[in-house]
C-alpha positions in Angstrom: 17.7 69.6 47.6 19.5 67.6 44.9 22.9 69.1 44.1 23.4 70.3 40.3 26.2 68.8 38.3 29.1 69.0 38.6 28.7 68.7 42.7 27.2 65.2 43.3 24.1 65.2 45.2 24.1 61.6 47.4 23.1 61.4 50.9 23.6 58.2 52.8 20.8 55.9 54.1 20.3 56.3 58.0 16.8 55.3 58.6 16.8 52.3 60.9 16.4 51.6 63.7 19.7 50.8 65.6 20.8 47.5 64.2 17.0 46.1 63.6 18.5 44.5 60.3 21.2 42.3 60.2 24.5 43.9 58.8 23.1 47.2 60.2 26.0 47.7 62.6 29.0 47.5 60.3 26.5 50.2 58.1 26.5 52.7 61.1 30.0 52.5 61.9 30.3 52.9 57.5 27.9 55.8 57.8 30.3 57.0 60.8 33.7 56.9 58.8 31.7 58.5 55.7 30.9 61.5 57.4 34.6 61.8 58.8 35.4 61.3 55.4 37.1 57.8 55.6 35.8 56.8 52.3 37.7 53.8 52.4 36.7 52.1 55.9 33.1 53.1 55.0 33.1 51.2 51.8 34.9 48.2 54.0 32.1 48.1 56.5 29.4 48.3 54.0 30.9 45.5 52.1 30.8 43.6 55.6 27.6 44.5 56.4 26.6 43.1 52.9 28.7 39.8 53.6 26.6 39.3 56.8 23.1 40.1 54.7 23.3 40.0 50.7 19.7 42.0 50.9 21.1 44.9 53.0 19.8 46.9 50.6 21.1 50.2 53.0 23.8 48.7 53.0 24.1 48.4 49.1 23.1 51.9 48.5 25.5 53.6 50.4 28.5 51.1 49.3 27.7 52.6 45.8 27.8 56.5 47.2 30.8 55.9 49.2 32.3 53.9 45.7 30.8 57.5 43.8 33.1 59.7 45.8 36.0 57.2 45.5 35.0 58.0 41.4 34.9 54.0 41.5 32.2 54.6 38.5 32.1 50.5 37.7 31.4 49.4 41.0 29.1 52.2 42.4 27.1 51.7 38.9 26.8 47.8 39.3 25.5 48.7 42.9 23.3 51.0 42.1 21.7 48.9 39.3 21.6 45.7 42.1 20.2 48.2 44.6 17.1 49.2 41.9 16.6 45.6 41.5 16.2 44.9 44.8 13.8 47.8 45.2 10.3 46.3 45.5 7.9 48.5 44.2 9.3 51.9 45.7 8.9 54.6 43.5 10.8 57.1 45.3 13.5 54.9 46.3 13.8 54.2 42.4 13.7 57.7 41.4 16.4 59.0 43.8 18.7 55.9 43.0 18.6 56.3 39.2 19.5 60.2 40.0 22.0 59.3 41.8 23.0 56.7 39.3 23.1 59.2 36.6 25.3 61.7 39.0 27.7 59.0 39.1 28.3 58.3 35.5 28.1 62.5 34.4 31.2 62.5 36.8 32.8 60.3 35.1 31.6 61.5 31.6 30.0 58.7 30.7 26.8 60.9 29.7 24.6 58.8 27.4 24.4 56.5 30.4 23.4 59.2 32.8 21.1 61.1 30.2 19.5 57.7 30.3 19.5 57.2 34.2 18.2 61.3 34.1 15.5 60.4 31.6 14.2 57.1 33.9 13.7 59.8 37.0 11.9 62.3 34.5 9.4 59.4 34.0 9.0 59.1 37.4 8.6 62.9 38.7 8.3 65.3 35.6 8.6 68.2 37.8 12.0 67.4 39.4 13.7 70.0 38.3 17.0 69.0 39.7 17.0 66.0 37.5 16.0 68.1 34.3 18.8 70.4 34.9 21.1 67.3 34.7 19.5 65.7 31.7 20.4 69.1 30.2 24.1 69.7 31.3 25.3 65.6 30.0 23.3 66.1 26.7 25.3 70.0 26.2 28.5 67.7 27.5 27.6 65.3 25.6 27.5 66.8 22.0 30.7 69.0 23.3 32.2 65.2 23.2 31.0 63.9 20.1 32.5 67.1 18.2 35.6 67.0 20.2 35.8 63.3 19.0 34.8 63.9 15.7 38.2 65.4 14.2 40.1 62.6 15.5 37.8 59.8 14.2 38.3 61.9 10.4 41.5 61.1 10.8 41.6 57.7 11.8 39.3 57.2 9.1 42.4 58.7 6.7 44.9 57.0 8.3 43.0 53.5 8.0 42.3 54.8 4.2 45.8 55.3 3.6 47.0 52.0 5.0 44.8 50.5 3.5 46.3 51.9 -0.1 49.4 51.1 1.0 48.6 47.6 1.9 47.2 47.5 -1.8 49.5 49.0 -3.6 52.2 46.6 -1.9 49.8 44.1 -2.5 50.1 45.3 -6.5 54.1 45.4 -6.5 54.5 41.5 -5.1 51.8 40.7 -7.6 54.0 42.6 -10.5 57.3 41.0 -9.1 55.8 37.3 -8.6 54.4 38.1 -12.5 57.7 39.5 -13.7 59.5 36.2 -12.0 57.3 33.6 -13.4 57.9 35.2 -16.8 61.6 35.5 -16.4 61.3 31.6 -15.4 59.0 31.1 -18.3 61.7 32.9 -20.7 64.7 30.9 -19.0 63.0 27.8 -19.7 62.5 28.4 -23.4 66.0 29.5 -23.6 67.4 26.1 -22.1 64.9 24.4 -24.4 66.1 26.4 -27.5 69.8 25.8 -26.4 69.5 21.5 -25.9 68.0 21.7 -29.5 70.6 23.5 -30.7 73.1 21.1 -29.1 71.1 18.5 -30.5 71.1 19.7 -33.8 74.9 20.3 -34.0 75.4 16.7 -32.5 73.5 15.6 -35.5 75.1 17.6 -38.2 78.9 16.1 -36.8 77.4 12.5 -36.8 76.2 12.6 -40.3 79.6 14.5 -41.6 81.6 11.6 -40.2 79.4 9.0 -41.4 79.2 10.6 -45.2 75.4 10.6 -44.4 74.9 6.6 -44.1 72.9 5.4 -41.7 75.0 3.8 -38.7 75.0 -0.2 -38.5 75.1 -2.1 -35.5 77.4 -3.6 -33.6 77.7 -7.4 -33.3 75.3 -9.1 -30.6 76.9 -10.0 -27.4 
């Protein structure tokens, strides 16, 4: 019987006959260190039993287990999912994988993904119970998470409000200074203006006082 969640329910694969397949020695001597709890060599000989035969599909399943109880979620997912494609037709074989699949990811609280993986075996066998237990537990997790997360995305939603004020109210107070610049340039301008008429004015006024008012005459040409 399937293990409820939190315990991980995955068995390895053992059934074939000795070394029929190619690849299926390194998977013994994997199962071997598994059970001795050598989680590491195991997942080294099912890798090399994979290198010698790509379609070990054995092989494959148990290199995702062995990956599940290394809480490798990534890699024992991508197996799993390689494994199910590999699966020709096999209904049970499906069903237990995609269980398994969705024990994985509940351990690593990834729970949509398992509610999904739990839903794909409900499909399959309505009555396992084991499975609609599961589907349970990661949708009660599952909402726990999205509350738990919900206070924190408020306030990064403030805090990306308020920086965002701030960006435009800085954005307001260059605009006022570049403003208040161009008009003190403006206002410089028309003082310099004012000031070489002026100049011009007096310049006048002192040429025409020294001349009595008549007009200048020329000088003799060159």
């Amino acid at each position: 019987m399937k293990k409820i969640l939190p315990i991980i329910g995955l068995c390895l694969f053992t059934g074939f006959s000795a070394f029929a397949q190619k690849g299926n020695r390194d998977v013994y001597f994997g199962n071997k260190a598994y059970r001795e709890g050598d989680l590491k060599t195991a997942v080294a000989k099912y890798e090399a039993a994979l290198k010698a035969n790509p379609e070990n599909n054995a092989a494959r399943v148990n290199l995702a287990i062995a990956q599940s109880k290394l809480k490798a979620t990534d890699a024992s997912v991508k197996n799993f999912d390689l494994a199910l494609k590999e699966n020709k037709s096999n209904a049970a074989m499906e069903t237990r994988l995609n269980y398994d699949k969705g024990v994985t990811l509940a351990k690593d609280k990834k729970y949509q993904e398992a509610i999904d993986a739990f839903k794909k075996v409900l499909r399959n066998t309505p009555e396992d119970n084991d499975a609609r237990e599961n589907l349970q537990k990661a949708l009660n997790e599952l909402k726990k998470q999205q509350q738990q997360k919900k206070p924190q995305q408020n306030k990064d939603k403030k805090d990306q409000q308020k920086k965002q004020q701030e960006k435009q109210q800085q954005q307001k107070k260059q605009q006022q200074k570049q403003n208040q610049q161009q008009k003190m340039s403006k206002e410089q301008a028309d003082k310099l203006l004012q000031a070489l008429r002026n100049q011009e004015k007096d310049t006048r006024k002192k040429l025409q006082k020294k001349t009595n008012g008549a007009p200048p005459v020329n000088g003799e040409d060159w």
